[in-house]
C-alpha positions in Angstrom: 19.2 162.7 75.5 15.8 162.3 73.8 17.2 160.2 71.4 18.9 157.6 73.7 15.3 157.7 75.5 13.7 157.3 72.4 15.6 154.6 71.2 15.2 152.6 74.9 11.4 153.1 74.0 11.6 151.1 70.5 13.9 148.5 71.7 11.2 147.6 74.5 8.6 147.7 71.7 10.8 145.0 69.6 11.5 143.2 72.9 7.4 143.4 73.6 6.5 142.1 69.8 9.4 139.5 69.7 8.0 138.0 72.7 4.6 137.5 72.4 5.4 135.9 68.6 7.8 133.5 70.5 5.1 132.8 73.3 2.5 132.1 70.5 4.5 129.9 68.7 7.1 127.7 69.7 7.0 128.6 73.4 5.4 125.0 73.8 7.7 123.1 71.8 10.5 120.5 72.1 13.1 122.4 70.0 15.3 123.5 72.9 18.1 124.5 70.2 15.5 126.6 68.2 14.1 128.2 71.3 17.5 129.1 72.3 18.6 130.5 68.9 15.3 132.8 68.7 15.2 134.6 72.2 18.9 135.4 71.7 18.4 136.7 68.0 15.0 138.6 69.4 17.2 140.2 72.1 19.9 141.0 69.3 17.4 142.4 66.9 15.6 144.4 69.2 19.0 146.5 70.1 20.3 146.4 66.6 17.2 147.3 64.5 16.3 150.4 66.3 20.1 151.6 64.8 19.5 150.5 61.6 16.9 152.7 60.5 16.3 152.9 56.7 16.1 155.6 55.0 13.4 156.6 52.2 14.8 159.5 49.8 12.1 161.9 48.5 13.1 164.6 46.5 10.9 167.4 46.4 11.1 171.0 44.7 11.4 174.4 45.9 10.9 178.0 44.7 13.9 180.0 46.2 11.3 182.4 47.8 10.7 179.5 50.3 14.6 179.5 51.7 13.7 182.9 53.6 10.8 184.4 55.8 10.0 187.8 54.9 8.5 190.6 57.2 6.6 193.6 56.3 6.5 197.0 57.9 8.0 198.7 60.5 10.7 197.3 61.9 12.2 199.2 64.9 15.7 198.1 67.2 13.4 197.4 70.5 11.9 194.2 67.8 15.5 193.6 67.1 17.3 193.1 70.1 14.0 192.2 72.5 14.8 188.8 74.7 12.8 185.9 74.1 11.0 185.0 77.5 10.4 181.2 78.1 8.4 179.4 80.1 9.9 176.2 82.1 7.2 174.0 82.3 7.3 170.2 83.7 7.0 168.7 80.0 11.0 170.2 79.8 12.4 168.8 82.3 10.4 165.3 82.1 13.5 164.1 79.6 15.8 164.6 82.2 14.0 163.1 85.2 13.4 159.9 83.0 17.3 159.8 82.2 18.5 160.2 85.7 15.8 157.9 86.4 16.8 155.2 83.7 20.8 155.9 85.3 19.2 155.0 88.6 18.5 151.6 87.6 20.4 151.2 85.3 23.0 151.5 88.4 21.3 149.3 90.6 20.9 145.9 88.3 24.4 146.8 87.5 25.8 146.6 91.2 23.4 143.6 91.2 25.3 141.4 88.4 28.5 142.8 90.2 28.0 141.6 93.8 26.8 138.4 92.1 30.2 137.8 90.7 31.5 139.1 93.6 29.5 136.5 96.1 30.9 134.0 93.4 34.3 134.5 93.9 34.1 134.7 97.6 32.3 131.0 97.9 34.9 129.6 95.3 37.5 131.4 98.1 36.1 129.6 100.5 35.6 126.1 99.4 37.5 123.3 99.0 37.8 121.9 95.1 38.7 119.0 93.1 39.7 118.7 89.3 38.6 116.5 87.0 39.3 116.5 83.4 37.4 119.4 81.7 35.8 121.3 84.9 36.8 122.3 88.3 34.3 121.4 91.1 34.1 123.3 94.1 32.5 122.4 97.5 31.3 124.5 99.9 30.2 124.5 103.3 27.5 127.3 102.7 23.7 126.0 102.2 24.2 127.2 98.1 22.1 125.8 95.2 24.2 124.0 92.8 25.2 126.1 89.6 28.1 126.4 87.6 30.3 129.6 86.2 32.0 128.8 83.2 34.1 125.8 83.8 33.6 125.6 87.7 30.8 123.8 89.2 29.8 125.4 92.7 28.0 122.5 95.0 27.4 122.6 98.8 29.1 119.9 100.8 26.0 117.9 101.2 24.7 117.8 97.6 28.1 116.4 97.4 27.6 113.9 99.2 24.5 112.7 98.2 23.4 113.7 94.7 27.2 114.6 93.3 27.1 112.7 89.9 23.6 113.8 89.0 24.4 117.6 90.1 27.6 117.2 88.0 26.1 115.8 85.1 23.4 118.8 85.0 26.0 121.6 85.6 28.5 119.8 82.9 25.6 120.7 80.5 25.1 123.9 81.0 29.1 124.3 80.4 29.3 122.3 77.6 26.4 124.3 76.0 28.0 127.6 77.0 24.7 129.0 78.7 27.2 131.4 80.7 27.4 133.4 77.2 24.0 134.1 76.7 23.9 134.5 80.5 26.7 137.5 80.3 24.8 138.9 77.0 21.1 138.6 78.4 22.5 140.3 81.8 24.2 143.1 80.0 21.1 144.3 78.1 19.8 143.8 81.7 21.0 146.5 82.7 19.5 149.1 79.8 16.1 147.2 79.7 15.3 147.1 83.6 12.4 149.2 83.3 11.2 146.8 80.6 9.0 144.0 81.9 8.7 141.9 78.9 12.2 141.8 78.7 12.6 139.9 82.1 10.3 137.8 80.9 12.2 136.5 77.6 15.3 136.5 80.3 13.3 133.9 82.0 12.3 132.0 79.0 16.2 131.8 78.1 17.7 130.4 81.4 14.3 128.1 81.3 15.4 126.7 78.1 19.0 126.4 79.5 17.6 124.6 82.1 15.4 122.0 79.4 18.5 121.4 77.6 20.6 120.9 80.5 17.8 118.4 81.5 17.5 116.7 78.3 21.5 115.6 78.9 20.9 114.5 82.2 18.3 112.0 80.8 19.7 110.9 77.9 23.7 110.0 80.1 20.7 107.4 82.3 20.1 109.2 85.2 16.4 107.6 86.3 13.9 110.4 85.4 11.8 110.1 88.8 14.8 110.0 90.6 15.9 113.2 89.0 12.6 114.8 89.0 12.3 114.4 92.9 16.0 115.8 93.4 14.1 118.8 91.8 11.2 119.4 93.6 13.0 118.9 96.7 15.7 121.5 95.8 13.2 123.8 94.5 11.3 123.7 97.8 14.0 124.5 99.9 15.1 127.5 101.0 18.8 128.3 99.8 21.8 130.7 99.3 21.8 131.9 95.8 23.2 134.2 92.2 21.1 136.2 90.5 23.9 135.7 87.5 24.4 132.2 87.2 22.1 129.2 85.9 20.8 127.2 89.0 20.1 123.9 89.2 16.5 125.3 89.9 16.6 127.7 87.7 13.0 128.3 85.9 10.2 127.1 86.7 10.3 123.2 87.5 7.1 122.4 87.2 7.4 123.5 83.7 10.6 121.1 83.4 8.9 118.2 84.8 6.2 118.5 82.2 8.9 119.3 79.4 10.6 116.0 80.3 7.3 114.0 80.1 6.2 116.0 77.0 6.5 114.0 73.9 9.1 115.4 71.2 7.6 117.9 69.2 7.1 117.0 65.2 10.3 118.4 63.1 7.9 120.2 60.6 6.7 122.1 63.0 9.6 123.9 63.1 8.3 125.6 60.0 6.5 128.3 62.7 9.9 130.0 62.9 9.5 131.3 59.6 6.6 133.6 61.3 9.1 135.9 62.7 10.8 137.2 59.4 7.7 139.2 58.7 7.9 140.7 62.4 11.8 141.8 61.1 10.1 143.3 57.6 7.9 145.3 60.1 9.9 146.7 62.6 12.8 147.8 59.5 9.3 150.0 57.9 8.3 150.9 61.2 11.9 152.6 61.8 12.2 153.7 58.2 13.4 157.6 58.3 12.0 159.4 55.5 14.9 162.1 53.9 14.0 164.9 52.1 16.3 166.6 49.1 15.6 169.5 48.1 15.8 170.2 44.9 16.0 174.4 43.5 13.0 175.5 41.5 14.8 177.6 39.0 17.1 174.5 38.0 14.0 172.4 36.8 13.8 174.7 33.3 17.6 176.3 33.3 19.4 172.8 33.5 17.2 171.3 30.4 17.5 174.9 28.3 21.4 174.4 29.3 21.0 171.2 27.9 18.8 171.9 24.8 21.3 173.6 22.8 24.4 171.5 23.3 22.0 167.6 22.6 22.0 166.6 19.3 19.9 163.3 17.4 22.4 160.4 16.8 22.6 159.6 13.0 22.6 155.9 14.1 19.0 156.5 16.4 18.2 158.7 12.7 18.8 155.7 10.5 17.3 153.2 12.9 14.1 155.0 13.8 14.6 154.6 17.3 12.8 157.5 19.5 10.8 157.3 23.1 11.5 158.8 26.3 14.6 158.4 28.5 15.2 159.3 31.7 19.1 160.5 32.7 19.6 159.9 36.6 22.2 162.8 37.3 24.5 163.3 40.5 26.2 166.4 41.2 28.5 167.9 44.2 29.5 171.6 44.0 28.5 172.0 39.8 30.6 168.9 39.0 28.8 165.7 37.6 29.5 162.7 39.6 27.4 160.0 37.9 24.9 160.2 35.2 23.0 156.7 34.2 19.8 156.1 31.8 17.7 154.4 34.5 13.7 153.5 34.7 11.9 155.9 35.6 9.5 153.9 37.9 12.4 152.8 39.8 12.8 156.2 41.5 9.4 157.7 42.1 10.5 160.4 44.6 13.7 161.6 42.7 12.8 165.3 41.7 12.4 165.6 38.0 13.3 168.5 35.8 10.9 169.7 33.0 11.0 167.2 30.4 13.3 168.1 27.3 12.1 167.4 24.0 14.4 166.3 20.7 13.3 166.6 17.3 14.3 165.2 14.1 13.7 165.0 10.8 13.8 162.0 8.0 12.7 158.8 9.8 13.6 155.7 8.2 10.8 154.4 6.5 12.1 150.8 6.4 12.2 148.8 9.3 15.5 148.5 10.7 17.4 145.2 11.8 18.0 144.0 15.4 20.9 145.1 15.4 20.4 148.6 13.9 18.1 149.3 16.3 20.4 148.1 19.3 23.4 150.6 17.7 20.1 152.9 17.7 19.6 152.6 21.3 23.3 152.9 22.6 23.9 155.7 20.5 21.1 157.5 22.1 22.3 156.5 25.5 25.8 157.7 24.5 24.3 161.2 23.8 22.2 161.5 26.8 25.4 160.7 28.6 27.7 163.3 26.6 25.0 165.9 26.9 24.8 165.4 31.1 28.8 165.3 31.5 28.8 168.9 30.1 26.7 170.3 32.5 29.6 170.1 35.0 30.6 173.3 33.1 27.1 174.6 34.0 27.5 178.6 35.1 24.6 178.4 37.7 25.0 179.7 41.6 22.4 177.3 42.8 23.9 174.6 40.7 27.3 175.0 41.5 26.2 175.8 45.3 25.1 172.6 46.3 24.5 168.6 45.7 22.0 167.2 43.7 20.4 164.4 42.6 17.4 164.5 40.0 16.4 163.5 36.7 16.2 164.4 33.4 13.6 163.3 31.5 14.4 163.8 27.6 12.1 163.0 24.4 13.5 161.8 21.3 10.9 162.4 18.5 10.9 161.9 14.8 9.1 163.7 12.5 8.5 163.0 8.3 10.5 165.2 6.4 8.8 168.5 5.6 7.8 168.8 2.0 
């Protein structure tokens, strides 16, 4: 329960951020298409990215006295057995009076969005229709606003007689565009995000855009712009029947549209402020970011490399080639068995626990220096080694080893010494 709250909370924080970087920056632009494209990838990444949380592995080591809490003195059956007495306090039951809360309203926009598509199919019931080739137009005696529901275009019988082909032209738009579909996915988060402010406000910038596209193919099929402009200002002014889940044709704010029509189009490059928003993702993945601890035994950090000590020897070809330095074996284990064992970089893994480091010693260096290819052989046969040597500790005869999965490193030193005289 706490969770789902939780996770409510940060996708009305995403929603929040999302918004005021669209408002800042291409809010006043011309790129309808854009627009459209980033309020319904803000909404999107806002519910996904809250699930997506990444998680940062850190390893860290502990003694086996830490697994248990130990008591001293007395310990008599009445401290045993004795009932633990708790306190209810508001703070405990504040989770669930926010969820039945949340269910309230999350109920209510719900029965909303229903009875709209209810009143929807009741006025295409009751109107008369005509069909022309791609949409279905139907005419009602009811005082609605025009708007259209997927491939039906809903128009009162005196819009229809007066302002049909400009009405038509408007609604084919939005159909053509499919502003229904963000329209059904905008509404559906509706219903989790009511409580959310912000989030009916990027609704209201998506069916406003709607309505600027829609617009924008009006113009450009000829309709005269102050004709069209006065058909909107006297629709918006009047007082009519309408959907709370459908694009009207005086949907958003027309005075806005007006000015968006006027408005001269906005220069391609800059287009570029999109690119703001991809550090706004790179934020909200860190601020999500989970950190997971593995816990690594102790004990295992001196027994695995003494395990090891006795059964690693010095390649001949490493010998012969000089090679030496430090290596680092990244080891993975499940129930005593090695799963994978890799010479990685050890700077690539700073929060892997790390055993003590083991240290290989040799005798005789080379004292010419060895080809390229000699020391390559040199190298690989060391890695070969490292490898050989971590594969046997699957036969490792340790409880805590064999008792659990791990994942640590191995840090081994291959030294060589001038030959004792």
């Amino acid at each position: 329960m706490t969770l789902f709250l939780s996770y409510l909370l940060k996708v009305s924080v995403c929603t929040a951020v999302f918004y005021i970087a669209y408002i800042l920056t291409l809010s006043k632009e011309t790129f309808f298409k854009l627009n459209r494209i980033v309020i319904l990838s803000s909404v999107l990444a806002s519910v996904v990215l809250p699930l997506c949380t990444l998680k940062i592995t850190k390893g860290i080591i502990v003694s086996q006295e830490l697994a248990q809490d130990t008591f001293y003195g007395e310990v008599t059956g009445e401290h045993l057995f004795a009932p633990s007495v708790s306190n209810t306090v508001w703070t405990d039951l504040l989770p669930s009076a926010l969820l039945i809360l949340f269910l309230i309203g999350a109920a209510i926009v719900s029965l909303r969005n229903l009875y709209g598509v209810f009143q929807i199919f009741r006025i295409i019931k009751n109107s008369s229709h005509e069909i022309r080739s791609d949409v279905k137009i139907y005419i009602s005696n009811d005082n609605v606003i025009p708007f259209s529901w997927f491939r039906n275009i809903i128009i009162s019988a005196e819009d229809y007689k007066t302002n049909r082909e400009v009405i038509i032209k408007h609604e084919r738009a939005h159909i053509k565009l499919k502003h229904n579909y963000d329209l059904l996915f905008i509404n559906t988060v509706a219903i989790f995000q009511w409580f959310n402010p912000i989030f009916w406000f990027l609704r209201k910038e998506l069916i406003t855009i709607h309505e600027y596209q829609a617009d924008n193919q009006v113009l450009k099929n000829g309709i005269d712009a102050r004709k069209y402009q006065y058909l909107l200002i006297s629709k918006g002014t009047m007082q009519s029947f309408s959907i709370p889940v459908v694009n009207h044709l005086c949907s958003g704010n027309f005075q806005k549209r007006i000015k968006m029509m006027l408005k001269k189009r906005s220069s391609p490059n800059k287009a570029i402020k999109v690119l703001l928003l991809i550090p706004l993702l790179a934020i909200a993945v860190a601020a999500f970011a989970k950190t997971e601890y593995v816990v690594f035994p102790k004990s295992l950090t001196t027994e695995i490399p003494k395990y090891v000590a006795v059964r690693i020897a010095y390649p001949e070809e490493a010998k012969n080639a000089g090679t030496s330095g430090e290596f680092h074996v990244r080891i993975k284990s499940e129930n005593g068995e090695v799963k994978q064992a890799e010479v990685v970089d050890i700077k690539k893994y700073p929060n892997i626990p790390s055993c003590e480091p083991l240290i290989v010693v040799a005798y005789g260096k080379s004292t010419e220096k060895p080809a390229e290819t000699e020391s390559v052989k040199g190298l690989a046969s060391i890695e070969n080694e490292l490898l050989r040597a971590a594969a046997l500790l699957s036969q490792f005869d340790n409880p805590e080893w064999k008792n659990g999965n791990h994942d640590f490193i191995l840090p081994v030193v291959f030294e060589l010494r001038k030959p004792k005289h």
